[in-house]
PDB file of N, H, CA, C and O in Angstrom:
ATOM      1  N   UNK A   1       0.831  -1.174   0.000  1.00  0.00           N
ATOM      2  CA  UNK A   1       0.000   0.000   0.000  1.00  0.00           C
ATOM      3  C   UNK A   1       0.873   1.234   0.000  1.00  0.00           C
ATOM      4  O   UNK A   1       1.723   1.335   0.885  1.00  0.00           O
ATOM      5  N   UNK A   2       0.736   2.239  -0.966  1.00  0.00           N
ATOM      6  H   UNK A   2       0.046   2.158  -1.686  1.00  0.00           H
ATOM      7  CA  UNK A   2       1.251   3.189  -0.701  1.00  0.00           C
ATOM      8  C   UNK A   2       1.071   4.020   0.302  1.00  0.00           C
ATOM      9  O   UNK A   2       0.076   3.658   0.930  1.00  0.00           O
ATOM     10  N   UNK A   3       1.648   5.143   0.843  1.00  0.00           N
ATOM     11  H   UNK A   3       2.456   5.437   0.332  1.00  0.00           H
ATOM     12  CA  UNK A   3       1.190   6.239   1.771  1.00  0.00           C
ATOM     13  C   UNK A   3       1.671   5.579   3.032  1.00  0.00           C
ATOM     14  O   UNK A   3       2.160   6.380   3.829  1.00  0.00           O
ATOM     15  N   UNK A   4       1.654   3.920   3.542  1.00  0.00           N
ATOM     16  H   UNK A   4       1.257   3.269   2.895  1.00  0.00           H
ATOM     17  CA  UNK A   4       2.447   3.839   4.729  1.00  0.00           C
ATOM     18  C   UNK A   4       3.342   3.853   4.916  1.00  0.00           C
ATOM     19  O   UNK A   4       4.116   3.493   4.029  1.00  0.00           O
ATOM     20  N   UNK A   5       3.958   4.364   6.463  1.00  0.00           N
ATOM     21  H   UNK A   5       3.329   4.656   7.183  1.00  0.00           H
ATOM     22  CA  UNK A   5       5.091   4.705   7.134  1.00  0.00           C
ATOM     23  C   UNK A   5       5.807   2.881   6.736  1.00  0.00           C
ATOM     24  O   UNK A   5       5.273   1.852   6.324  1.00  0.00           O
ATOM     25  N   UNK A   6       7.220   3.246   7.126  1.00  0.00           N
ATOM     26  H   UNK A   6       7.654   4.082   7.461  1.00  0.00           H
ATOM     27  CA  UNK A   6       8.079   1.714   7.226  1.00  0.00           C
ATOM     28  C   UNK A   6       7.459   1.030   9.069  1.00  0.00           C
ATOM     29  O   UNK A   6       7.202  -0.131   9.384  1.00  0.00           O
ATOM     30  N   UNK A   7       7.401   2.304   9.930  1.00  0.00           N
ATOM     31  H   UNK A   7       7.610   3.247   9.674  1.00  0.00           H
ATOM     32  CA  UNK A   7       7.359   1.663  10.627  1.00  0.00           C
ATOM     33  C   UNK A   7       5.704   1.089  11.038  1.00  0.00           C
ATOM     34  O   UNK A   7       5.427   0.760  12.191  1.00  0.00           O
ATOM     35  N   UNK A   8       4.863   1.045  10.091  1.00  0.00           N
ATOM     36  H   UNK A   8       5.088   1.312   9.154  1.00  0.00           H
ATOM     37  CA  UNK A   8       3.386   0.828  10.457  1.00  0.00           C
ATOM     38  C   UNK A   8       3.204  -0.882  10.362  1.00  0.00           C
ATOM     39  O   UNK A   8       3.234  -0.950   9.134  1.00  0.00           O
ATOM     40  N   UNK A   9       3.083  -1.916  10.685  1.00  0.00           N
ATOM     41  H   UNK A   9       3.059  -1.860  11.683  1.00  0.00           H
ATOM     42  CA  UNK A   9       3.044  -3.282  10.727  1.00  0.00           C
ATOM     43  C   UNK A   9       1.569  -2.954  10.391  1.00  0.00           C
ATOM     44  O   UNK A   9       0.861  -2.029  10.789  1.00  0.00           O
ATOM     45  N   UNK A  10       1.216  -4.333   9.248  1.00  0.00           N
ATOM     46  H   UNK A  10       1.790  -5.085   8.924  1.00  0.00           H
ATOM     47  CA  UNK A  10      -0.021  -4.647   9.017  1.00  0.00           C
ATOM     48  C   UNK A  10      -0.865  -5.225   9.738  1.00  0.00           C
ATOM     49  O   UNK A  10      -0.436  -6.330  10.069  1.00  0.00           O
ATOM     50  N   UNK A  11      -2.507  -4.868  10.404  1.00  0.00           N
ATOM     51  H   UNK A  11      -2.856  -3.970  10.135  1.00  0.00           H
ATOM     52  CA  UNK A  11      -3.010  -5.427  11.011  1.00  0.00           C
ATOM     53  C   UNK A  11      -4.359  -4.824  10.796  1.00  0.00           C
ATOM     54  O   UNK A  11      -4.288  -3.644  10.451  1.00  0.00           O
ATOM     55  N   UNK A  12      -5.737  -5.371  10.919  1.00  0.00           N
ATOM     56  H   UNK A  12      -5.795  -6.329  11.200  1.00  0.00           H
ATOM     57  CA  UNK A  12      -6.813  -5.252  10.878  1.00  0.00           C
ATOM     58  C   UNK A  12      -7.268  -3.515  11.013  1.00  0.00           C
ATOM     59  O   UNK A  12      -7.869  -2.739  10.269  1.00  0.00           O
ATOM     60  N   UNK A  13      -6.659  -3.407  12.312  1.00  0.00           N
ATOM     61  H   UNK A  13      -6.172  -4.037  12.916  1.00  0.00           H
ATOM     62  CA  UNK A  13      -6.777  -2.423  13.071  1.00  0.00           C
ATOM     63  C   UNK A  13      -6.186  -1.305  12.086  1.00  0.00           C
ATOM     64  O   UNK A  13      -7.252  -0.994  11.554  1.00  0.00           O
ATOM     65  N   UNK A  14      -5.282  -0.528  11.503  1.00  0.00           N
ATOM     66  H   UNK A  14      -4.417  -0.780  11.935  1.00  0.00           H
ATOM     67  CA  UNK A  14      -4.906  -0.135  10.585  1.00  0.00           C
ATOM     68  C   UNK A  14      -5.333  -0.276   9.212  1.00  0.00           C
ATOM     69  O   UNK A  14      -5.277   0.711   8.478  1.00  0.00           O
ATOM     70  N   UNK A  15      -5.690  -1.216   8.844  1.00  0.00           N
ATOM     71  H   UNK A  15      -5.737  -2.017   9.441  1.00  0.00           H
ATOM     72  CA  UNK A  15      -6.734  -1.579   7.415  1.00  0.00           C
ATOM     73  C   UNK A  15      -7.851  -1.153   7.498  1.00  0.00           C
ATOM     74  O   UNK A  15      -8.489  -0.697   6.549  1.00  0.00           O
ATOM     75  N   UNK A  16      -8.342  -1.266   8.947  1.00  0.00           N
ATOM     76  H   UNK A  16      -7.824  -1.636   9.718  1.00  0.00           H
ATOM     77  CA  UNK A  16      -9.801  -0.690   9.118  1.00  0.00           C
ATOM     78  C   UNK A  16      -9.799   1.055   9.057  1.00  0.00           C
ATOM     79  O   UNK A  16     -10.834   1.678   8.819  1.00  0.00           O
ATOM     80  N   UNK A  17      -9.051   1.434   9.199  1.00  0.00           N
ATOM     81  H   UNK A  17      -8.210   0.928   9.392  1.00  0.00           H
ATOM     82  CA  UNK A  17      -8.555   2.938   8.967  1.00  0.00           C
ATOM     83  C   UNK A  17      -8.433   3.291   8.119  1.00  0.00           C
ATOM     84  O   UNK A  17      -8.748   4.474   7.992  1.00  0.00           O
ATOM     85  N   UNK A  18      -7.865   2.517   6.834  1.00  0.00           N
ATOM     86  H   UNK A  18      -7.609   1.556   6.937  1.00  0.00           H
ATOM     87  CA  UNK A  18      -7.472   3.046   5.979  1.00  0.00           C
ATOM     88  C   UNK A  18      -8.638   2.838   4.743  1.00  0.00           C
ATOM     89  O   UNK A  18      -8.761   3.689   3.861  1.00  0.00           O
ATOM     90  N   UNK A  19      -9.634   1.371   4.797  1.00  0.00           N
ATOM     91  H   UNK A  19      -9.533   0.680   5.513  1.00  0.00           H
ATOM     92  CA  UNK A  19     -10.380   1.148   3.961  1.00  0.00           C
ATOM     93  C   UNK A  19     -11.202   2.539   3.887  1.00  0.00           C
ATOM     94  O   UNK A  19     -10.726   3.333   3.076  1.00  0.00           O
ATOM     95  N   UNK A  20     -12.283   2.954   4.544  1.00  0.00           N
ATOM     96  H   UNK A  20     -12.670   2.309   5.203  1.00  0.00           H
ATOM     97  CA  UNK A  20     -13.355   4.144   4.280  1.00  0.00           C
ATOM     98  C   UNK A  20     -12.553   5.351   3.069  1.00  0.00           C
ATOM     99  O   UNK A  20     -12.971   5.749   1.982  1.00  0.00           O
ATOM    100  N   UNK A  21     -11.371   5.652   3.757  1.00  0.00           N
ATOM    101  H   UNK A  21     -11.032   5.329   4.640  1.00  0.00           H
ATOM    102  CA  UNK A  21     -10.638   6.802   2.310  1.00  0.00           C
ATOM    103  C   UNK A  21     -10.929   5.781   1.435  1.00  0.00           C
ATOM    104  O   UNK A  21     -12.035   5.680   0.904  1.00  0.00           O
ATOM    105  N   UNK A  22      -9.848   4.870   1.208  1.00  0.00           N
ATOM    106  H   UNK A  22      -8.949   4.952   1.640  1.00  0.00           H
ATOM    107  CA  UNK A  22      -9.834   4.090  -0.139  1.00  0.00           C
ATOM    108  C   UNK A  22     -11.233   4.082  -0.877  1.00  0.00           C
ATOM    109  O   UNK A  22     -11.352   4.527  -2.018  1.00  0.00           O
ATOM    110  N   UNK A  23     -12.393   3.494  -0.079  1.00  0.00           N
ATOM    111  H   UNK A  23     -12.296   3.132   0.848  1.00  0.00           H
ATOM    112  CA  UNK A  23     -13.376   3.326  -0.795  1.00  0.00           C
ATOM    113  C   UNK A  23     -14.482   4.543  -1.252  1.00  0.00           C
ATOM    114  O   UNK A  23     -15.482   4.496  -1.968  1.00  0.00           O
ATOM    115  N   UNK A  24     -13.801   5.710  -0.465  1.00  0.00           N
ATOM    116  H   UNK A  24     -12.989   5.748   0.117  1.00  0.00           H
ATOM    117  CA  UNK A  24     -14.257   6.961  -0.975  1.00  0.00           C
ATOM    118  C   UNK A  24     -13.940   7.852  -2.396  1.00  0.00           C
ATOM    119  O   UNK A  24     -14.595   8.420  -3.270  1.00  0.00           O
ATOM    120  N   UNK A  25     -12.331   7.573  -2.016  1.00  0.00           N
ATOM    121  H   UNK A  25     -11.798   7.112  -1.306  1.00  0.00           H
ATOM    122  CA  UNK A  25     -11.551   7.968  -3.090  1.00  0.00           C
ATOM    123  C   UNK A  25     -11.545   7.588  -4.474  1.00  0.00           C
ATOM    124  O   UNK A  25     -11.149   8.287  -5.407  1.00  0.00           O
ATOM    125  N   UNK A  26     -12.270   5.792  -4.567  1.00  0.00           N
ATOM    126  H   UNK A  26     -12.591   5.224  -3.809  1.00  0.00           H
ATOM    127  CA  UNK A  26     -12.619   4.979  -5.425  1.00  0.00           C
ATOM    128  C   UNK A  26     -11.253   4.690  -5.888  1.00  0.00           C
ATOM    129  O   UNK A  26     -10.873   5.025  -7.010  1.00  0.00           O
ATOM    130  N   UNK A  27     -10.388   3.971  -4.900  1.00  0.00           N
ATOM    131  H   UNK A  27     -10.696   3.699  -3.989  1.00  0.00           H
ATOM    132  CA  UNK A  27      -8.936   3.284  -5.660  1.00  0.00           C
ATOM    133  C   UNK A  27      -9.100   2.392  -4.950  1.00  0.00           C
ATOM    134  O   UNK A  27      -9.000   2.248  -3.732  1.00  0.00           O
ATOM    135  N   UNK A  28      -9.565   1.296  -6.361  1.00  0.00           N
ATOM    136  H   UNK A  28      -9.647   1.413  -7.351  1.00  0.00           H
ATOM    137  CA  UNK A  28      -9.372   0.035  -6.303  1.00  0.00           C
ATOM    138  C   UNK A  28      -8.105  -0.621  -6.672  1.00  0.00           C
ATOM    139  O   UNK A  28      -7.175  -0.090  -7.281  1.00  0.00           O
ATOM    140  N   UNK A  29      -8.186  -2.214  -6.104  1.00  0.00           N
ATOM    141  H   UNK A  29      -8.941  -2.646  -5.610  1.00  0.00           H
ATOM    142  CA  UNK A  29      -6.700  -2.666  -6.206  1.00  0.00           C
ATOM    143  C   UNK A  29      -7.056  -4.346  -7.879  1.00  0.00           C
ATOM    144  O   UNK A  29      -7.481  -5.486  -7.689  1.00  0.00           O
ATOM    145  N   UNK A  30      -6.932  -4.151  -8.277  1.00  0.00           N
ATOM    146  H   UNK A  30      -6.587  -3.226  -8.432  1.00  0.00           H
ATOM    147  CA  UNK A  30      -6.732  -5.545  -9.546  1.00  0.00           C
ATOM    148  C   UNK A  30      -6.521  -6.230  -8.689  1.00  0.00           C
ATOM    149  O   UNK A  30      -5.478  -5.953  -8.098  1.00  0.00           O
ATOM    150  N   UNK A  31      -7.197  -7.265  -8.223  1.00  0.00           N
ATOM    151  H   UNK A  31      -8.045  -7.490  -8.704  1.00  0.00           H
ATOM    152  CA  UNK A  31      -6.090  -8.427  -7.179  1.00  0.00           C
ATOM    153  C   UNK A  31      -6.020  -9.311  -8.262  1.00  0.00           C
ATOM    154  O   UNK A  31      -5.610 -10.453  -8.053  1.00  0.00           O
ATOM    155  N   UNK A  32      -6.368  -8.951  -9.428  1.00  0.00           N
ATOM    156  H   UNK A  32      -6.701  -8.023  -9.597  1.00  0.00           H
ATOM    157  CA  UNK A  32      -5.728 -10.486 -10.396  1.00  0.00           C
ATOM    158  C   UNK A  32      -4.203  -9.698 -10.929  1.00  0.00           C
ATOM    159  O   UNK A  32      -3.474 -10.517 -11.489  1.00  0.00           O
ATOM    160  N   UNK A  33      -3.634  -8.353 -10.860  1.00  0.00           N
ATOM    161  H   UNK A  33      -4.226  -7.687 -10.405  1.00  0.00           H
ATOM    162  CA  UNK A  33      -2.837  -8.189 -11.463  1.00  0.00           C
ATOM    163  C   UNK A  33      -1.966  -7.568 -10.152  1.00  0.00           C
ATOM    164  O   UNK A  33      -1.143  -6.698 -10.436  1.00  0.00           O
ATOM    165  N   UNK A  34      -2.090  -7.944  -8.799  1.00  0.00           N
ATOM    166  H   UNK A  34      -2.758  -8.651  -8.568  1.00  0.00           H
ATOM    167  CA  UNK A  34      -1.840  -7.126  -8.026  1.00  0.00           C
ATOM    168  C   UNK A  34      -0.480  -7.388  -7.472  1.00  0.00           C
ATOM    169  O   UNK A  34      -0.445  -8.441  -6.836  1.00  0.00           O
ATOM    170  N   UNK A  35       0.494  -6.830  -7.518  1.00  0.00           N
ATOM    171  H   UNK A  35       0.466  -5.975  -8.034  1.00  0.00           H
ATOM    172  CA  UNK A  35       1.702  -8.052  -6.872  1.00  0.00           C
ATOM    173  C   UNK A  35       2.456  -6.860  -5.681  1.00  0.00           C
ATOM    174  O   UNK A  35       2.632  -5.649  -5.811  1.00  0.00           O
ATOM    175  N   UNK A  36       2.743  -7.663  -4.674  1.00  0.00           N
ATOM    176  H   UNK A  36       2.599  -8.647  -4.568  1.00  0.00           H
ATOM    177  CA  UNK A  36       2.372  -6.700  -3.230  1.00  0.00           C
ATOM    178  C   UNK A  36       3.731  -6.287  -2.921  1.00  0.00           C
ATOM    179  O   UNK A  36       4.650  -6.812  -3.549  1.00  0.00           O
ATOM    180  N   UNK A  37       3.999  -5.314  -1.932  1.00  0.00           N
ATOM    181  H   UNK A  37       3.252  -4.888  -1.422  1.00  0.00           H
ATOM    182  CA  UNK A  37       5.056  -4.337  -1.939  1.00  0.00           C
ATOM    183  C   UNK A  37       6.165  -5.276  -0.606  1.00  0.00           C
ATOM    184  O   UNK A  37       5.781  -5.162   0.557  1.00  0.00           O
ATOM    185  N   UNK A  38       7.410  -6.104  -0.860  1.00  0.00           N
ATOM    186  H   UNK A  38       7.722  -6.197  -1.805  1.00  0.00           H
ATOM    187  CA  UNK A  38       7.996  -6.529   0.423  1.00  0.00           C
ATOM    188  C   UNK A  38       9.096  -5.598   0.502  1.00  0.00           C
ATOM    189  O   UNK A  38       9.260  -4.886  -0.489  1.00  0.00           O
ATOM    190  N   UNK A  39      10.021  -5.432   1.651  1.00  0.00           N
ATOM    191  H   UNK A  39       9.887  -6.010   2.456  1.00  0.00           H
ATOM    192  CA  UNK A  39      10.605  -4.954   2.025  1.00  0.00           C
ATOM    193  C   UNK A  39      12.073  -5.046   1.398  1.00  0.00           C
ATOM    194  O   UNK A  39      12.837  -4.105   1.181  1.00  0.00           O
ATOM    195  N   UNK A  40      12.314  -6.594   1.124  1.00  0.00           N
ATOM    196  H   UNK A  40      11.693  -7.358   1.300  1.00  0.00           H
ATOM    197  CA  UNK A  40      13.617  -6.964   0.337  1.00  0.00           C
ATOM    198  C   UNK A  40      13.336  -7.923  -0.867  1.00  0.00           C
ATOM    199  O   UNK A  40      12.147  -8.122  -1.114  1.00  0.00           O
ATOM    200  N   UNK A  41      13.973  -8.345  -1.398  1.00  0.00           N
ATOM    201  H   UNK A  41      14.939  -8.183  -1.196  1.00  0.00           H
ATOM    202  CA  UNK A  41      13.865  -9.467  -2.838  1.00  0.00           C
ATOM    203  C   UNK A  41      14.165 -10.549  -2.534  1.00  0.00           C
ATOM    204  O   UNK A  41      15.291 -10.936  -2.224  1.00  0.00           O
ATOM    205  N   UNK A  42      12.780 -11.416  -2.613  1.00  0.00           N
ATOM    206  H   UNK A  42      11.865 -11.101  -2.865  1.00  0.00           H
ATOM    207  CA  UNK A  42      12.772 -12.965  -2.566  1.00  0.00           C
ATOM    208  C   UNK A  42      13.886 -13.452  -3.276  1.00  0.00           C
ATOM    209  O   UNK A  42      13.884 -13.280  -4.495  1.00  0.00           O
ATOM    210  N   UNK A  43      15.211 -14.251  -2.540  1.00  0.00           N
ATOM    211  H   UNK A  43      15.213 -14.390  -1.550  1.00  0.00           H
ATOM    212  CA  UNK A  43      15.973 -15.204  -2.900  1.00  0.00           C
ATOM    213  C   UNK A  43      16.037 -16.323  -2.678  1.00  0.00           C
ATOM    214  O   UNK A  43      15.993 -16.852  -1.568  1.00  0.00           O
ATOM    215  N   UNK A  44      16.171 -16.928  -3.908  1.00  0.00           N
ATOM    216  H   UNK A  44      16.206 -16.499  -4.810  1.00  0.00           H
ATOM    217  CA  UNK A  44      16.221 -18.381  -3.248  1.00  0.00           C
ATOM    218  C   UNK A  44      17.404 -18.936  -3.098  1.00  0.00           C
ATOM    219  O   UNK A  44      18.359 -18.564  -3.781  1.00  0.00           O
ATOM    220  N   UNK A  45      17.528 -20.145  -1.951  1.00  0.00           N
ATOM    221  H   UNK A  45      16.753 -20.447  -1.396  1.00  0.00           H
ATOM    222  CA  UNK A  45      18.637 -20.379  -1.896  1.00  0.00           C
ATOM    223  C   UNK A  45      18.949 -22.352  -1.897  1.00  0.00           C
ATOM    224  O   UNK A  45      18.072 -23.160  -2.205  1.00  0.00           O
ATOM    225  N   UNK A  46      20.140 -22.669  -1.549  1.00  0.00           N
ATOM    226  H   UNK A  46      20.852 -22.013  -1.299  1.00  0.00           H
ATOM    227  CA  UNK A  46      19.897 -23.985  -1.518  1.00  0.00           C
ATOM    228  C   UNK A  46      19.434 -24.540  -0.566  1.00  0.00           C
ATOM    229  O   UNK A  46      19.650 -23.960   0.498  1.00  0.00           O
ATOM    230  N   UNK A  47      18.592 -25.904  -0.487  1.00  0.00           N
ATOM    231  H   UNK A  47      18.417 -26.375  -1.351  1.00  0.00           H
ATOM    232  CA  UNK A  47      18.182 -26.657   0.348  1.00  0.00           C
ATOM    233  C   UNK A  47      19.067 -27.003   1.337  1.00  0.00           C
ATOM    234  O   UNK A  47      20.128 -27.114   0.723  1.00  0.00           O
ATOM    235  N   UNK A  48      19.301 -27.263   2.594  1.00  0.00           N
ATOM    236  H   UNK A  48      18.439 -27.173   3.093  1.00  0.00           H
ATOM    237  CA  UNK A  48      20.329 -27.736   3.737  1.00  0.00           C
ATOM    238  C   UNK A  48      20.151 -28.800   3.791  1.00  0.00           C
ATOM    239  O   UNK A  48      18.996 -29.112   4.081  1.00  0.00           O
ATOM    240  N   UNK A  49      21.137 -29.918   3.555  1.00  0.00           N
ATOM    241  H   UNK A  49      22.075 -29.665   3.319  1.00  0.00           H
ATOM    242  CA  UNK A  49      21.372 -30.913   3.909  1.00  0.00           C
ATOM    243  C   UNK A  49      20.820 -31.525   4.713  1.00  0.00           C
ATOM    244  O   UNK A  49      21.127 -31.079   5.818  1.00  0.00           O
ATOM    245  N   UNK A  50      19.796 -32.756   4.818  1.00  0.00           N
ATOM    246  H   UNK A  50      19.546 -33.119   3.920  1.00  0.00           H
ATOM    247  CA  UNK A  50      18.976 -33.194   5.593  1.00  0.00           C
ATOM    248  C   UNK A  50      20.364 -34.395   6.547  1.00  0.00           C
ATOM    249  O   UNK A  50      21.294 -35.021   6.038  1.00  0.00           O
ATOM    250  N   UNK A  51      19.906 -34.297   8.134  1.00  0.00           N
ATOM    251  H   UNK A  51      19.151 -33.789   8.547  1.00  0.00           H
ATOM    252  CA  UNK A  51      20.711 -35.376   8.776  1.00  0.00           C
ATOM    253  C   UNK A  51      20.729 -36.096   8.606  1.00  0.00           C
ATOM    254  O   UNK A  51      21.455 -36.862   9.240  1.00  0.00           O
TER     255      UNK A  51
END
């Protein structure tokens, strides 16, 4: 979501705040084209050696 702080953690409580603008403003989200904002870039790495 744009407009939040780094330090705001996602939770109901905060979504519930933020939905009424959104749905006023009329910005909707594509959730078929929607791909979501993380903090760093998914890497993959190798599997660890099972014991």
């Amino acid at each position: 979501m744009r407009g939040l702080s780094l330090g705001t953690a996602p939770s109901a409580k905060t979504l519930a705040r933020l939905a009424p603008a959104k749905l006023q403003n009329k910005e909707w989200e594509d959730v078929a084209y929607f791909e979501p904002f993380y903090l760093k870039d998914f890497v993959a790495g190798k599997p660890k050696k099972l014991l």
